[in-house]
C-alpha positions in Angstrom: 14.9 -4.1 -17.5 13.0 -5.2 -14.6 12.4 -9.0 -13.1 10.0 -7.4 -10.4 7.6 -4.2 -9.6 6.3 -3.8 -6.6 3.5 -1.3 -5.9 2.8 0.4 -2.6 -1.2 0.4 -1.8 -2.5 3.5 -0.6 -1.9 6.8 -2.4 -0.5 4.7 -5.0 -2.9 2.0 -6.0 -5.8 3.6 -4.4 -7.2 6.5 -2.6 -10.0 6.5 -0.1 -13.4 9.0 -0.5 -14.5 9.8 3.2 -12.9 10.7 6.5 -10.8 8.3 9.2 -11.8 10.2 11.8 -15.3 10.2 10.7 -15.8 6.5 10.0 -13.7 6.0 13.6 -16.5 8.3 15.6 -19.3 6.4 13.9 -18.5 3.2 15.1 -16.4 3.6 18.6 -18.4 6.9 19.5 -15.2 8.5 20.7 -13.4 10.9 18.7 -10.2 10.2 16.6 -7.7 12.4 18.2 -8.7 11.4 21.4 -7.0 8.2 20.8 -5.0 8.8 17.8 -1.1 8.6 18.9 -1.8 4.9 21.0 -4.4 3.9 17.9 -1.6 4.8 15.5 1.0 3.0 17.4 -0.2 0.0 17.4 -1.7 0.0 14.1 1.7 0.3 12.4 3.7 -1.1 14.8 6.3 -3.9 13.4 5.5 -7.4 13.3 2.8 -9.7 13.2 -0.7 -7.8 14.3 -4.4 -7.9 13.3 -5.3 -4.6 14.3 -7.2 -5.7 17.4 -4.3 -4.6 19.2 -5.2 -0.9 18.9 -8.5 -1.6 20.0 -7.8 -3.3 22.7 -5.3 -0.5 23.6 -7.7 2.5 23.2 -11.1 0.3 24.5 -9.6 -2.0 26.8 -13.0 -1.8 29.2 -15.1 -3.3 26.0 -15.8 -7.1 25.9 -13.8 -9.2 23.7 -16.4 -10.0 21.5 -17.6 -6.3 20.8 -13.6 -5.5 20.1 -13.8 -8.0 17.7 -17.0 -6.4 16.2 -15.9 -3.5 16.3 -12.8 -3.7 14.2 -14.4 -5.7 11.7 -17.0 -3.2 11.2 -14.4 -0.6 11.0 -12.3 -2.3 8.9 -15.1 -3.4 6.5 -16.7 0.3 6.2 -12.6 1.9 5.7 -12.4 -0.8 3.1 -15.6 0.3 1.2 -14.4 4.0 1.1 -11.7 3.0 -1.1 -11.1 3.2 -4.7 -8.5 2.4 -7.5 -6.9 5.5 -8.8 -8.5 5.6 -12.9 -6.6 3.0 -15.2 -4.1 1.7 -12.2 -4.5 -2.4 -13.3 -4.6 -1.6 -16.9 -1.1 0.1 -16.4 -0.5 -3.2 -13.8 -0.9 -5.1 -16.8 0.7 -3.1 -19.4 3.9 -3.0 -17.0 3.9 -7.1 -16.7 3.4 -7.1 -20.3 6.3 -4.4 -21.0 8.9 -6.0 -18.8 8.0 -9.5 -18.8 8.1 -9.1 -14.8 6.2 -10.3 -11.5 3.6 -7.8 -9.7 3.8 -7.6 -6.1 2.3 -5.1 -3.6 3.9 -4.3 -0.2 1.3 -2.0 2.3 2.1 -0.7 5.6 -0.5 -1.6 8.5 -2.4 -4.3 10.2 -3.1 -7.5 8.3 -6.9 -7.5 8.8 -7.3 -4.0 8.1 -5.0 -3.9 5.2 -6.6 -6.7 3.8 -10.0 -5.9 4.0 -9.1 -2.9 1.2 -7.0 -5.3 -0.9 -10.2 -7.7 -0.9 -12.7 -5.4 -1.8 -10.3 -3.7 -4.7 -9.6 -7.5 -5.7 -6.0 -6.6 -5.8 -4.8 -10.5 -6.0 -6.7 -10.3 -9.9 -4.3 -8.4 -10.9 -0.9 -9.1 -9.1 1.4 -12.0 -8.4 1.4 -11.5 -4.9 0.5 -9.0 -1.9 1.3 -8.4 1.5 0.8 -6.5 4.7 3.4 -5.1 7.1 1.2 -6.7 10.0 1.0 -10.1 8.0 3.0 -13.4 9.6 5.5 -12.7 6.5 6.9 -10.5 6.3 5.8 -8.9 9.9 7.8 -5.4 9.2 6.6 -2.2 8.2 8.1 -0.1 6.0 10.9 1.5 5.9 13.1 -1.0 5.6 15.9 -2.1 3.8 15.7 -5.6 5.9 11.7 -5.7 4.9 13.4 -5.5 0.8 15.7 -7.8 1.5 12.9 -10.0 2.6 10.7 -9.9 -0.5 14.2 -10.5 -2.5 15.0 -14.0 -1.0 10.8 -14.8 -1.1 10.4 -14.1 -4.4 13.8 -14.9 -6.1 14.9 -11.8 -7.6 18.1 -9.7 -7.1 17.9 -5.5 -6.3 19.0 -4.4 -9.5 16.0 -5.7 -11.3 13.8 -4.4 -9.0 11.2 -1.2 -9.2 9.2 0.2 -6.2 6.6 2.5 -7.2 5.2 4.5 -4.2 4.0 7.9 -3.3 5.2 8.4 0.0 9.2 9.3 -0.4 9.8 8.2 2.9 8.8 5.1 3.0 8.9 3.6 -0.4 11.6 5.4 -2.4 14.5 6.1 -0.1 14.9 2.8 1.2 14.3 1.5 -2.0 17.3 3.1 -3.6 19.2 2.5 -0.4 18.5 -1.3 -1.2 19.6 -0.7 -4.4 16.7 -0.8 -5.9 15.0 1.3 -8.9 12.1 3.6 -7.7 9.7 6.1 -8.9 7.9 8.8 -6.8 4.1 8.7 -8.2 1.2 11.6 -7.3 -1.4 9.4 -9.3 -4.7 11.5 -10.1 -7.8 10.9 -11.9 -8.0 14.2 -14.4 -8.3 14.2 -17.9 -4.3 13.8 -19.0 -2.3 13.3 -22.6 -1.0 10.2 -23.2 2.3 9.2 -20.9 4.4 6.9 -23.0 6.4 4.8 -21.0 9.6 6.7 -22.3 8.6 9.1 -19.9 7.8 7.0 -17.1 11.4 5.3 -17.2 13.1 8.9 -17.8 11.4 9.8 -14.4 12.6 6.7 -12.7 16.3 7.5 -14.1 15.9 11.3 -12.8 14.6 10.4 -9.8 11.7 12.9 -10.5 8.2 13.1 -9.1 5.8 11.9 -11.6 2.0 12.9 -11.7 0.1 10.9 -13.8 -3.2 9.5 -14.5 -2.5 5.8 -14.8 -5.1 5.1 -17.5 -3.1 7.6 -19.7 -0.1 5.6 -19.1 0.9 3.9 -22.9 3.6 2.3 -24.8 
């Protein structure tokens, strides 16, 4: 039924457990909203970037070397407030397993930062392949049709085998089915739930219906 399912990160693969603004106060001593429409600009901004960019917008009176620091230590202390949503690789694998498919996750934002939270969750353990909109490839944020297209040609398969699986309609599902693509709209949680068989997972994606789930409870 599927050659390929691609996952977005966050909201749908994991969820973080403390405060941006927060964590941005403790280590640039300024708060977020301050800063927040040029910081968010260039954080999501399309092609190549690191993240530095945002700090070198919003701090540009700081040395190099302490915007540097400064981004790391950020990014390192964003990336240890995260966590996978209960049962999320198990269903990873049961999905591979299911549809005899590739696992691939696509994640808007800066390649440092974006990668400092797939490192720590070891997302590359469990999938075939992983990228950030800020990465050299493929350097465009979603959404966009173009960015699908992309990831077709990369990884060799055509749009009517294909799944997204996001949480942020926007983003993920609309372009998506625009690209012709399968989709499903996920609200993952971590609360005691029945078993989901995977019946109902697919009757969601043909319905084009929101689907809350704990992953973990996901079966065949």
């Amino acid at each position: 039924m599927f050659s390929t399912v691609i996952f977005d990160l966050d909201g749908t693969i994991c969820h973080h457990k403390a405060s941006y603004p927060k964590i941005f106060y403790e280590i640039f001593a300024e708060q977020f909203n301050k800063h927040s429409n040029i910081w968010l600009r260039h954080m999501m901004h399309n092609g190549e970037h690191s993240g530095i960019e945002a700090v070198h917008a919003c701090f540009p009176n700081m040395s190099p070397s302490h915007q540097q620091q400064a981004l790391k230590t950020f990014t390192d202390r964003w990336a240890a407030c995260q966590t996978p949503y209960a049962g999320v690789f198990d269903a990873i694998v049961l999905l591979r397993s299911h549809y005899n498919c590739q696992i691939g996750v696509m994640t808007n934002g800066p390649s440092q930062f974006q990668w400092a939270v797939m490192n720590k969750l070891r997302v590359l353990d469990h999938v075939d392949f992983a990228y950030a909109s800020g990465d050299a490839f493929p350097a465009e944020c979603k959404p966009s049709v173009a960015l699908l297209r992309k990831l077709e040609v990369r990884h060799n398969f055509s749009p009517e085998t294909a799944l997204f699986i996001g949480d942020n309609p926007q983003k993920d599902i609309l372009p998506a089915r625009e690209a012709g693509w399968q989709a499903l709209h996920v609200s993952p949680h971590d609360k005691a739930a029945d078993p989901l068989p995977l019946s109902t997972f697919q009757d969601a994606i043909a319905s084009h219906a929101k689907l809350e789930l704990n992953w973990s409870s996901l079966t065949l």
